[in-house]
C-alpha positions in Angstrom: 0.0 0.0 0.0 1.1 3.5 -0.7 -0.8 6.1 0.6 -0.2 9.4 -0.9 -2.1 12.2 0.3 -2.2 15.7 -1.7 -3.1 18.6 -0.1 -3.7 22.7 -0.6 -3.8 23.9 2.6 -4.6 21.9 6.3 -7.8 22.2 5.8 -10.5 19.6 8.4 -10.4 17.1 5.7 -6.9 17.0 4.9 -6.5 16.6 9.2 -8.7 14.0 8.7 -7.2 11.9 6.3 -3.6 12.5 8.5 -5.2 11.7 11.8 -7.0 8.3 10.0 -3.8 7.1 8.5 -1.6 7.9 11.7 -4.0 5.9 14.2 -4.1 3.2 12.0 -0.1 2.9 11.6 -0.4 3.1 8.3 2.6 4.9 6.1 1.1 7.9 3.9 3.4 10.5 2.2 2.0 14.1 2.4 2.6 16.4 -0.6 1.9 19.9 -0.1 0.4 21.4 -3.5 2.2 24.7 -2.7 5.7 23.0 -2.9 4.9 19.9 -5.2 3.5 20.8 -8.9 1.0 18.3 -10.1 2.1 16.6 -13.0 -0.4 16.2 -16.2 -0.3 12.5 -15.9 -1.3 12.7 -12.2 -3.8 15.2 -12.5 -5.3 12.8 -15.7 -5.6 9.9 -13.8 -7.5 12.3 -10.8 -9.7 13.3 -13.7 -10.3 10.0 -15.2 -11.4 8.7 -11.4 -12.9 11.5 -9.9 -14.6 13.7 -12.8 -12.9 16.9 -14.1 -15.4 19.0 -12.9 -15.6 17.5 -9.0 -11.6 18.8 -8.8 -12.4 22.2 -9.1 -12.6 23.9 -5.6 -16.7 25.7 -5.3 -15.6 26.8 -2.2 -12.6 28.9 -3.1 -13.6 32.2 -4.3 -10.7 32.8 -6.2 -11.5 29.5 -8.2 -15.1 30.4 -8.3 -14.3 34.0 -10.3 -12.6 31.7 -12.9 -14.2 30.2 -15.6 -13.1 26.9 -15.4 -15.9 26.7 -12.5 -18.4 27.1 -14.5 -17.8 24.4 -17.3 -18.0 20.9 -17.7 -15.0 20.6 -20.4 -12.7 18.4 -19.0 -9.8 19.4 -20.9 -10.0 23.1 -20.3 -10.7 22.1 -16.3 -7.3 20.4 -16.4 -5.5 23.0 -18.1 -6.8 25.8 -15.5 -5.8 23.2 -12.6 -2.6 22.8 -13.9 -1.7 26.9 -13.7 -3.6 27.4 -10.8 -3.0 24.4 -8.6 -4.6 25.9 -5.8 -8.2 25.9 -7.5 -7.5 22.2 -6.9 -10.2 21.1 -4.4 -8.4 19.1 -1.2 -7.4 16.4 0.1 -6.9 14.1 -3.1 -5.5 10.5 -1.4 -4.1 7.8 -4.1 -3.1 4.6 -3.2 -1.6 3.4 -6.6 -4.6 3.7 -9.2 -7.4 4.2 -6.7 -8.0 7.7 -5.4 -10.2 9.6 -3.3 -11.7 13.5 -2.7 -12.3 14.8 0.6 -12.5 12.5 3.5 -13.8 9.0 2.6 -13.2 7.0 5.7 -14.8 3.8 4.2 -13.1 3.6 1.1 -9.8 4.0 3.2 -10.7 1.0 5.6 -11.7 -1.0 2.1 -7.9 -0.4 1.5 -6.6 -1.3 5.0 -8.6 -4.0 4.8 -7.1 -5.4 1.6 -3.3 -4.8 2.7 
């Protein structure tokens, strides 16, 4: 298992996903968006499991004056994310090909549970 968590800023969910993977004993690796640029491949394979359109942040204002919050083309969405990383909506956890938005507590015990 390797448990990577992506995150924007230590927001409750990304504390979440720490405190869950710390209790458990389970290693994660914490990349901090502001330091770590996404890479296009990455950001696909969010895109591909996730849905363009769910990455975008609705809660950021800054992403919300944007247009790439207001359309469904996935290939624009990625290009905006990829210049403005912090429109990225937080935490993103990928354990090899499977990832996650937000805090999903049961797909993260599906993991443990598998080893």
């Amino acid at each position: 298992m390797n448990i990577i968590i992506y995150a924007g800023k230590k927001n409750f969910d990304t504390q979440k996903a720490e405190r869950f993977f710390k209790e458990r004993r389970v290693p994660y690796q914490l990349l901090d968006m502001k330091k770590h640029r996404l890479g296009q491949k990455e950001l696909a394979l969010f895109a591909r499991k996730l849905g363009a359109e769910n990455l975008v942040d609705k809660k950021n204002p800054a992403a919300l004056s944007h247009p790439c919050a207001h359309t469904d083309d996935g290939t624009y969405i990625l290009q905006c994310l990829l210049e403005n990383p912090s429109f990225l909506r937080t935490p993103i956890v990928r354990n090899g090909e499977q990832v996650t938005l937000g805090a999903d507590e049961s797909v993260w015990n599906a993991w443990i549970q598998k080893g």
